[in-house]
TIROTOR-367288 format. One record per residue (C-alpha): residue number from 1; residue in one letter; y, z, x. Coordinates in steps of 0.5 Angstrom, whole numbers. Each point is the difference from the previous one (the first is absolute). Last residue first. Layout:
// residues N
(NUM,'a',(Y,Z,X))
...
This chain:
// residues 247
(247,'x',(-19,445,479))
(246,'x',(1,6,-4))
(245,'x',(-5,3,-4))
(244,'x',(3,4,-5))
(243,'x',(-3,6,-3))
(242,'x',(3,3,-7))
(241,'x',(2,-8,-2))
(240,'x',(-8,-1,0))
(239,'x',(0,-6,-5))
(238,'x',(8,-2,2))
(237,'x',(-3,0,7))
(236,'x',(-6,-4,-2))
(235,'x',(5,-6,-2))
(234,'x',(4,0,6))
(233,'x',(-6,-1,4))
(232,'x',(-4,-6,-3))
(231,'x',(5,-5,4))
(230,'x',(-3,4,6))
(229,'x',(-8,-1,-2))
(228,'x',(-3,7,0))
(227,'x',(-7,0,3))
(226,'x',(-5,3,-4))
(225,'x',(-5,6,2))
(224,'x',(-6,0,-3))
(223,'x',(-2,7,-2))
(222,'x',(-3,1,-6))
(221,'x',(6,2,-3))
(220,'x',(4,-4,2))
(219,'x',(4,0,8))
(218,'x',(7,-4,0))
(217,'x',(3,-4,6))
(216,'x',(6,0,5))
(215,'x',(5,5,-3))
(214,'x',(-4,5,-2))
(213,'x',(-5,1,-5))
(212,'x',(-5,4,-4))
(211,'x',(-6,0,-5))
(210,'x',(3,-5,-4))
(209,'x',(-6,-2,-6))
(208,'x',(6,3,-5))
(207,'x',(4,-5,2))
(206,'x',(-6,-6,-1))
(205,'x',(1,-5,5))
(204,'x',(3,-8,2))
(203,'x',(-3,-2,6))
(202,'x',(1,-7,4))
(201,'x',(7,-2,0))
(200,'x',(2,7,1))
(199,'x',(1,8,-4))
(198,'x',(0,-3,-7))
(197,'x',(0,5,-5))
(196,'x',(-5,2,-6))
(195,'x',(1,6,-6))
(194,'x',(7,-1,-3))
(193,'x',(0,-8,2))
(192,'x',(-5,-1,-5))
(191,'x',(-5,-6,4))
(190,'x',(0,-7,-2))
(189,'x',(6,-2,3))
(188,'x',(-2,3,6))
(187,'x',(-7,-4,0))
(186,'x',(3,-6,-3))
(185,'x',(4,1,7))
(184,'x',(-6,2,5))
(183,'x',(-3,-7,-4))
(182,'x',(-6,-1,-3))
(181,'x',(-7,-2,1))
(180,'x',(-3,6,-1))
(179,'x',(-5,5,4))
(178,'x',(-2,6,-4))
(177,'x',(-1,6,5))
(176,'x',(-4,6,0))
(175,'x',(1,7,3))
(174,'x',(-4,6,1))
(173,'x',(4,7,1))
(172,'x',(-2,3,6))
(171,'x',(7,2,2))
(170,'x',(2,1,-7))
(169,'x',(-6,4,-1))
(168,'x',(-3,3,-6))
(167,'x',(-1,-8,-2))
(166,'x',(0,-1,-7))
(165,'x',(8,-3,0))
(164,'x',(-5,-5,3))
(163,'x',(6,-5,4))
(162,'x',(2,-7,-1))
(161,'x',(2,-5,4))
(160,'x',(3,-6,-2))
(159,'x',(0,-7,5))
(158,'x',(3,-5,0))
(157,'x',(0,-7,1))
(156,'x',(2,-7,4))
(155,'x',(2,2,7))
(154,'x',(-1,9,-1))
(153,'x',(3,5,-4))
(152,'x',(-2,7,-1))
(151,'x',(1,4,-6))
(150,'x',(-2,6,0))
(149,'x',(-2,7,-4))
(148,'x',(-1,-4,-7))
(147,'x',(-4,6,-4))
(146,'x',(7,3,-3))
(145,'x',(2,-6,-2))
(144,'x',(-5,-1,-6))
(143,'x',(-6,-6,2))
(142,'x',(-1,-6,-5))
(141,'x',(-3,-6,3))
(140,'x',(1,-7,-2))
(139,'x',(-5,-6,2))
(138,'x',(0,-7,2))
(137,'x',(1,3,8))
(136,'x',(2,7,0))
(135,'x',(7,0,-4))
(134,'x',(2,8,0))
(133,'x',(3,2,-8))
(132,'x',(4,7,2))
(131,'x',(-1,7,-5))
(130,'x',(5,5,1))
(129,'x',(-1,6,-2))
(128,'x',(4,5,-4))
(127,'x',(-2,8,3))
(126,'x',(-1,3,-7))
(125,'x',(2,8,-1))
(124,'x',(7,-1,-3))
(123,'x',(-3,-6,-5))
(122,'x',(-6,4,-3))
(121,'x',(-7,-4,2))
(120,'x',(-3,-4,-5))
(119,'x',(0,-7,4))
(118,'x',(7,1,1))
(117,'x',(0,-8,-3))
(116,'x',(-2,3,-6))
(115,'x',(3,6,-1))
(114,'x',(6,-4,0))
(113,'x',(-4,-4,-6))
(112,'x',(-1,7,-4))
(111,'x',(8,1,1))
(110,'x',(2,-7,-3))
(109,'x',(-5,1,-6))
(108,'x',(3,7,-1))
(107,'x',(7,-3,0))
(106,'x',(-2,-5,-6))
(105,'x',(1,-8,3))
(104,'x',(1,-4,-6))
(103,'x',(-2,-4,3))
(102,'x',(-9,-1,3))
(101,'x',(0,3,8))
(100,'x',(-6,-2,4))
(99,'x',(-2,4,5))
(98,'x',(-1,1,7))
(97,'x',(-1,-7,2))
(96,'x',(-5,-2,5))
(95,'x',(1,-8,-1))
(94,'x',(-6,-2,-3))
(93,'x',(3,5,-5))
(92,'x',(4,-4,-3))
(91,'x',(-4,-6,-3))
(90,'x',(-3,5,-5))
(89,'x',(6,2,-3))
(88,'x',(4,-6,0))
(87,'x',(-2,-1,-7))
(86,'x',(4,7,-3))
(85,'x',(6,-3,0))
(84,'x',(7,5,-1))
(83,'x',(0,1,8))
(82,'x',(1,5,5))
(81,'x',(-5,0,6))
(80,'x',(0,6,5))
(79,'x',(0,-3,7))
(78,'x',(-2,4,7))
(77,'x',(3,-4,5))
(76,'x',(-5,-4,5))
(75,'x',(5,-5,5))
(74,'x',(-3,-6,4))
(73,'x',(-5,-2,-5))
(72,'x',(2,1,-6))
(71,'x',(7,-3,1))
(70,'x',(-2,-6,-5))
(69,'x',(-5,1,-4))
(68,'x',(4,8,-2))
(67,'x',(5,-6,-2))
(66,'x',(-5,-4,-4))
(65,'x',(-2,6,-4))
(64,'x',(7,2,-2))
(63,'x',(1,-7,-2))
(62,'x',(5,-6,4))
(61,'x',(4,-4,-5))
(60,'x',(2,4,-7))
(59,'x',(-3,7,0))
(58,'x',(-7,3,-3))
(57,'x',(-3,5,5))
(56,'x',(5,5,0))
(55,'x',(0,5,8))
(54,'x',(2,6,0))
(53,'x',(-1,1,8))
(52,'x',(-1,6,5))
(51,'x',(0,0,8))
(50,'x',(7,-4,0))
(49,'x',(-1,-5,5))
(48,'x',(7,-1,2))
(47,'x',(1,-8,2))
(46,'x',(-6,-2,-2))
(45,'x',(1,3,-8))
(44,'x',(7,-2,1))
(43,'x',(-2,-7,2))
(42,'x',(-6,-1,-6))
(41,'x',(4,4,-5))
(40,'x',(5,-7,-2))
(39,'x',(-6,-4,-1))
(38,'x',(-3,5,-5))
(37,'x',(6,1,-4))
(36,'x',(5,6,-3))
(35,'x',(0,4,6))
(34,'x',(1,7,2))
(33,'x',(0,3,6))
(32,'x',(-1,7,4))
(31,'x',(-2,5,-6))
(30,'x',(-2,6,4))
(29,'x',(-5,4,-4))
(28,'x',(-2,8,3))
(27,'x',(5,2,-5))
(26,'x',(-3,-3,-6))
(25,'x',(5,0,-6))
(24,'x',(4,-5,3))
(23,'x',(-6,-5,1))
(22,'x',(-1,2,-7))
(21,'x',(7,-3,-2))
(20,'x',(-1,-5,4))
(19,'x',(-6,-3,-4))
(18,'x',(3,0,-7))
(17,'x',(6,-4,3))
(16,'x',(-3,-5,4))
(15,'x',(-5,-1,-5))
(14,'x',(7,-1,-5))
(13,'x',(2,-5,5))
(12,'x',(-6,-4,-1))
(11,'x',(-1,-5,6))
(10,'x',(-5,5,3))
(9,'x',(0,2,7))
(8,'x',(1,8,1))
(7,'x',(0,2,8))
(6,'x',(-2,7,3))
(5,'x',(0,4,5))
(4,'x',(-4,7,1))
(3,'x',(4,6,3))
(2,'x',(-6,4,3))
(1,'x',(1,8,-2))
């Protein structure tokens, strides 16, 4: 079963409370952070990237709505909304959320929400998808990280290939790219480190785009075969412990 992470922001105490001993009960829900102030959550939330977010609306300073305005682009959770106020309701949806939760929070509510962000699928058999905001000129397209194969980076902007998960062929598989002006380094920064590594200075890949390796170059999926950077060496050698490649 996947284990989802989780963090609570609210500067209600009894919030907190409430909501942890749900997330408790929930043996699928892994409780990561807690914070008590939206200015407070903004480094944690960048520094662990939790997959699930308890977010209030209504707090002093920075407000749940402005917090999701801040990092939204450069890191996409899924956000449940809790709140005592009604008003924001319409406003919070322009960010995607999967439910917007009005205290007292009921257990039976709690759960419905979950389902929710599972989109309807049962916990045990759902797959927890990434979703990654990538910056193509003025605009911001959404793709999940299962689609991005590669990144390949160039002087002044990158490259994102995604495959067609359509394709009955892997070898075959049709390939589009978005071009982005961004760096490697925002790119990696970006990027869940459960599901991509960086093999060189020019590439980061996909794990599960790795077809196979040895000690000088990776071939994926589609057959493009990959250098391996010599500073990269020792990072590949802890994914593939079972096969080491030497120098």
């Amino acid at each position: 079963m996947k284990t989802i992470s989780c963090c609570i922001i609210d500067d209600e105490l009894a919030a907190h409370r409430v909501l942890s001993s749900y997330i408790n009960q929930i043996p699928y829900l892994r409780l990561v952070a807690t914070c008590t102030s939206a200015v407070d959550a903004l480094p944690i939330l960048l520094k662990e990237r939790p997959d699930l977010l308890f977010l209030d609306i209504r707090m002093p300073g920075l407000n749940g709505l402005d917090l999701l305005k801040a990092f939204t682009f450069t890191y996409h959770p899924h956000v449940i909304l809790t709140t005592a106020h009604t008003e924001y309701a319409v406003d919070s949806y322009e960010y995607d959320v999967s439910d917007y939760l009005l205290k007292p929070i009921a257990l039976e509510r709690f759960m419905r929400a979950l389902g929710k962000v599972y989109l309807g699928e049962t916990p045990g058999n759902h797959s927890f998808s990434h979703r990654i905001w990538i910056k193509k000129g003025y605009e911001q397209i959404q793709v999940m990280a299962d689609e991005i194969l590669y990144i390949e980076g160039m002087d002044d902007h990158v490259n994102v290939f995604l495959q067609d998960k359509s394709s009955r062929s892997n070898v075959d598989m049709p390939i589009k790219f978005i071009t982005s002006y961004v760096s490697m380094q925002f790119m990696e920064d970006s990027l869940p480190q459960s599901l991509f590594i960086r093999i060189s200075r020019s590439y980061i890949v996909h794990k599960t785009a790795i077809y196979s390796i040895d000690k000088k170059q990776i071939k994926l999926i589609n057959g493009l075969e990959i250098s391996i950077g010599p500073t990269y060496r020792d990072s590949l050698n802890v994914l593939f412990s079972n096969k080491p490649m030497g120098y």
